[in-house]
C-alpha positions in Angstrom: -2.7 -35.3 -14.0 -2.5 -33.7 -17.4 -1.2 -30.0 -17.8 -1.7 -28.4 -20.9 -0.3 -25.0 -22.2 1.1 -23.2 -25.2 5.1 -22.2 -25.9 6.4 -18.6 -26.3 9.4 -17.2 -26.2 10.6 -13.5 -26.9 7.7 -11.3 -25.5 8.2 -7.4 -24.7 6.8 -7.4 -21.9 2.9 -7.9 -21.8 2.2 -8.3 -25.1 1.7 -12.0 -26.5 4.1 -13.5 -28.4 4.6 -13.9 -32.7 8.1 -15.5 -33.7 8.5 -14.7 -37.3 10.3 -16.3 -40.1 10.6 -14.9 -44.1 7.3 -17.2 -44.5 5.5 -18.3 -41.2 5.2 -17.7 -37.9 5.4 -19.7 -34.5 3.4 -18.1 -31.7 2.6 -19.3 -27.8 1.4 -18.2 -24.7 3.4 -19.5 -22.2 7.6 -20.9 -22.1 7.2 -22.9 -18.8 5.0 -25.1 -17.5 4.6 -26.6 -13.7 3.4 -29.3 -11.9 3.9 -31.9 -9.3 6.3 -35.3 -10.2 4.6 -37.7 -12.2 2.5 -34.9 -14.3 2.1 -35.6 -18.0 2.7 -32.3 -19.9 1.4 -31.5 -22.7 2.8 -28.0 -24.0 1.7 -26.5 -27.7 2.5 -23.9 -30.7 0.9 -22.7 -33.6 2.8 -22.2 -37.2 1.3 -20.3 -39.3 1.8 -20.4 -42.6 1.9 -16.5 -44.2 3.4 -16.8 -47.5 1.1 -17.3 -50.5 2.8 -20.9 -51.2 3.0 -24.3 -49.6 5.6 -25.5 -47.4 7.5 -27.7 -46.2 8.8 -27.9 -43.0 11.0 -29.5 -40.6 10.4 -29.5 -36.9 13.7 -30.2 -35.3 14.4 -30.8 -31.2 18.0 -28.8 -31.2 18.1 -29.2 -27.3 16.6 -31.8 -25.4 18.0 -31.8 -21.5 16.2 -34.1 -19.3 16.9 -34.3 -15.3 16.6 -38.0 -15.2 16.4 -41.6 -17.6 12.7 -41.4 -15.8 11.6 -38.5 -17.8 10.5 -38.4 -21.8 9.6 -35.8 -24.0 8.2 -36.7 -27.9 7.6 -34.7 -30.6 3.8 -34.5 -31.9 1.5 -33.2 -34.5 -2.1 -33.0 -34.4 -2.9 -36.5 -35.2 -0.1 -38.6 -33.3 3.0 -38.5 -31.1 6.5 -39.9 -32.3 9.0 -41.8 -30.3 11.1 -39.8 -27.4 14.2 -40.4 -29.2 13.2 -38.9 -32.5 14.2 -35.5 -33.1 13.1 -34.6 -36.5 9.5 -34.8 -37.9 8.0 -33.4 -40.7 5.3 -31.6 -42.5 4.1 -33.3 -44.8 4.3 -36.1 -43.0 2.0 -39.1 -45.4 2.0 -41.5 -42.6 -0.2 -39.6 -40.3 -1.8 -38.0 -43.6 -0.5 -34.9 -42.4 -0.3 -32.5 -45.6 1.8 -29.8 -46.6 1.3 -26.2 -44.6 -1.6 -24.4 -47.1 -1.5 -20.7 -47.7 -3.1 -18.6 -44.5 -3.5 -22.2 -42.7 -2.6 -23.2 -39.1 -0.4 -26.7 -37.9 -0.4 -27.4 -34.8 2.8 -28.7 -32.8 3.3 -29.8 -29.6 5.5 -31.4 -27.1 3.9 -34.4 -24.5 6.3 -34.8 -21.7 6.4 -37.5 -18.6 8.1 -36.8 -15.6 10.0 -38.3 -13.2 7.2 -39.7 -10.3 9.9 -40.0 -7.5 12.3 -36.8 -8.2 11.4 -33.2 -8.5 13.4 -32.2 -11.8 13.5 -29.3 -14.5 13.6 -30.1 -18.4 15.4 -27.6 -20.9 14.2 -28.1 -24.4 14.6 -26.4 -27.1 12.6 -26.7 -31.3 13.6 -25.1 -34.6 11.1 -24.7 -37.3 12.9 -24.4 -40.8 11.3 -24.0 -44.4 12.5 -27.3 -46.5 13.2 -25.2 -49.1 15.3 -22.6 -47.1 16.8 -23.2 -43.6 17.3 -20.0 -43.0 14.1 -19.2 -42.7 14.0 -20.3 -39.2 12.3 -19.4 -36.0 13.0 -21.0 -32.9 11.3 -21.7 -29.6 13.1 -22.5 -26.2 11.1 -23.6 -23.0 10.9 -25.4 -19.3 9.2 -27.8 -18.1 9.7 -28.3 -14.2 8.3 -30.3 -11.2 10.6 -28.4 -8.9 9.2 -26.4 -6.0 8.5 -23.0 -7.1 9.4 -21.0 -3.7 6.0 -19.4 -3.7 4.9 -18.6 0.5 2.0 -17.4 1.8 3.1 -14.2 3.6 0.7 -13.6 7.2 0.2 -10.3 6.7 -3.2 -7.9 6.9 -4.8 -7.5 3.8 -6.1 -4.4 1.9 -8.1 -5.9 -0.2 -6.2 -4.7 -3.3 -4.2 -6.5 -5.8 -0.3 -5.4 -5.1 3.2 -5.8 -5.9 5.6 -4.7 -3.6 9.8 -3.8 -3.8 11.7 -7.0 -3.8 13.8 -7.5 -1.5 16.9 -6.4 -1.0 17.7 -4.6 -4.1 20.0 -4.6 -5.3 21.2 -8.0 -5.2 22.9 -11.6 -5.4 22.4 -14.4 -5.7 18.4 -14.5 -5.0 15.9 -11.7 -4.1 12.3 -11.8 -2.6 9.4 -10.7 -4.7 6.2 -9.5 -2.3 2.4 -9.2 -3.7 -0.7 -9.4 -2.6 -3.8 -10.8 -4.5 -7.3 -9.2 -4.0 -10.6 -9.6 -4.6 -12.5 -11.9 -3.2 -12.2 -15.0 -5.3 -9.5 -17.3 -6.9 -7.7 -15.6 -9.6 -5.1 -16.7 -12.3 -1.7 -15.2 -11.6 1.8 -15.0 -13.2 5.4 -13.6 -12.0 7.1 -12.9 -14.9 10.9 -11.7 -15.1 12.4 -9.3 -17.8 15.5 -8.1 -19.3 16.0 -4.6 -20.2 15.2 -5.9 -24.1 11.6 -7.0 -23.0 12.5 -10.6 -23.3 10.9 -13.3 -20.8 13.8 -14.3 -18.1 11.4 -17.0 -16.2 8.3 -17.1 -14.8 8.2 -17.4 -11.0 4.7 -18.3 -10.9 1.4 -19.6 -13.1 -1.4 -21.0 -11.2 -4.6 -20.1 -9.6 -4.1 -17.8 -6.0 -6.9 -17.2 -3.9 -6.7 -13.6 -2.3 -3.8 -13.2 0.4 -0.2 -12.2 0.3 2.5 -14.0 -1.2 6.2 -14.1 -1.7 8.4 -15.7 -4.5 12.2 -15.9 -4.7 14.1 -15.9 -8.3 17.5 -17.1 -7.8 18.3 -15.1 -11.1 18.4 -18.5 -12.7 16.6 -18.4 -16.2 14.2 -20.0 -18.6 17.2 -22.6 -19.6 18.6 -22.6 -15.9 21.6 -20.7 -16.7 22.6 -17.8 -14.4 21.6 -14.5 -15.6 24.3 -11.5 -16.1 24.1 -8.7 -14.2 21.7 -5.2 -15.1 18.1 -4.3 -14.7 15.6 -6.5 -14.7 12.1 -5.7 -14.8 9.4 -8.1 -12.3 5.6 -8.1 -13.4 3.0 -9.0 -11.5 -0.2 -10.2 -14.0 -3.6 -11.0 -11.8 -6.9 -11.6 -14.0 -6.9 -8.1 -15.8 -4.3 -6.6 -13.1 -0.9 -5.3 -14.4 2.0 -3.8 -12.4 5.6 -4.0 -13.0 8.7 -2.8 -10.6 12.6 -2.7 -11.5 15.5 -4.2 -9.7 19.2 -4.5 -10.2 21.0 -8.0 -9.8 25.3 -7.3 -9.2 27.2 -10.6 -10.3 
């Protein structure tokens, strides 16, 4: 099974994502992706470049934490995909007569990971983008990839019909909290649980998949996008449903 979906990173809080550097931009949807053990992943950015010269850049994999020997992740452009242990490639890249970055033009990056087909794991990785000419112009992109279960329960409770997210549960608290909602409607619907600091920055995502209407709960174990623990303060918990928005606040104490 083949998952495909697109990086971001820093968002304030609905709004999509645009990582910018002095002379192009990264930009993504999504910073995690899910599935079941054995998916292939394949998980993609844009650069754009937005200077009025061409560039030369250097894609570089600064983080690359993998759960098991059985899992690989490779670095790819838009016509080929290097080895798992290389983590540097280029554009231009004359081998794969890939050319330099144009003025106002688009490359396309992206990641193809395999997973472990036995174990349920979580992979941490993280890419720089830096301008040959001048590494500090920079942007850089960390994400997840994870065949872990996501703690996401159907709740068997009456309906109303109505799409809802409900106070967590308890709040404050530590180490792990329950997040109610319930999807209405009366067909499937794309959903995401989303986590946020008091910045506007993504945490983790709790959930991305289709949900037919019915209630739900998801725990977050305040664990975040790189499975670190988060610090203690506000967060904010969003509930996205098709064109459905609602967001609540809660307190984790460390």
């Amino acid at each position: 099974m083949k998952k495909k979906v697109l990086f971001h990173g820093m968002v304030v809080f609905c709004f999509p994502v645009m990582l910018w550097a002095q002379s192009f931009t990264f930009t993504a949807d999504s910073l995690t992706a899910h599935g079941a053990p054995g998916d292939f992943f394949d998980i993609y950015a844009d650069i754009h470049n937005i200077s009025a010269e061409e560039l030369s850049l250097r894609i570089i994999r600064t983080q690359n934490s993998l759960p098991s020997l059985f899992w690989q992740a490779s670095l790819c452009n838009a016509q080929a995909c290097y080895a798992p242990d290389l983590d540097t490639i280029m554009i231009p890249d004359p081998m794969f007569g890939v050319p330099p970055l144009a003025p106002d033009s688009i490359a396309e990056f992206h990641l193809q990971i395999l997973s472990d087909p036995t174990i349920p794991g979580a992979a941490y990785i993280t890419i720089r983008v830096e301008n040959v000419a001048d590494t500090s112009d920079n942007a850089t992109l960390s994400f997840m990839a994870t065949t872990e279960p996501t703690g996401l329960g159907v709740v068997d409770l009456p309906l109303t019909g109505n799409f809802q997210l409900y106070a967590n549960y308890p709040n404050p608290f530590n180490p792990s909290t329950t997040i109610p909602f319930e999807i209405g409607g009366a067909r499937p619907v794309n959903v995401q649980v989303n986590i946020y600091n008091i910045l506007g920055q993504n945490v983790a995502m709790l959930v991305d998949e289709p949900l037919v209407p019915g209630n739900y709960q998801v725990t977050w174990d305040a664990r975040d996008l790189h499975g670190n623990i988060a610090p203690s303060g506000v967060y904010f918990y969003e509930l996205r449903a098709g064109d459905y928005r609602q967001m609540r606040k809660m307190l984790l104490v460390q």
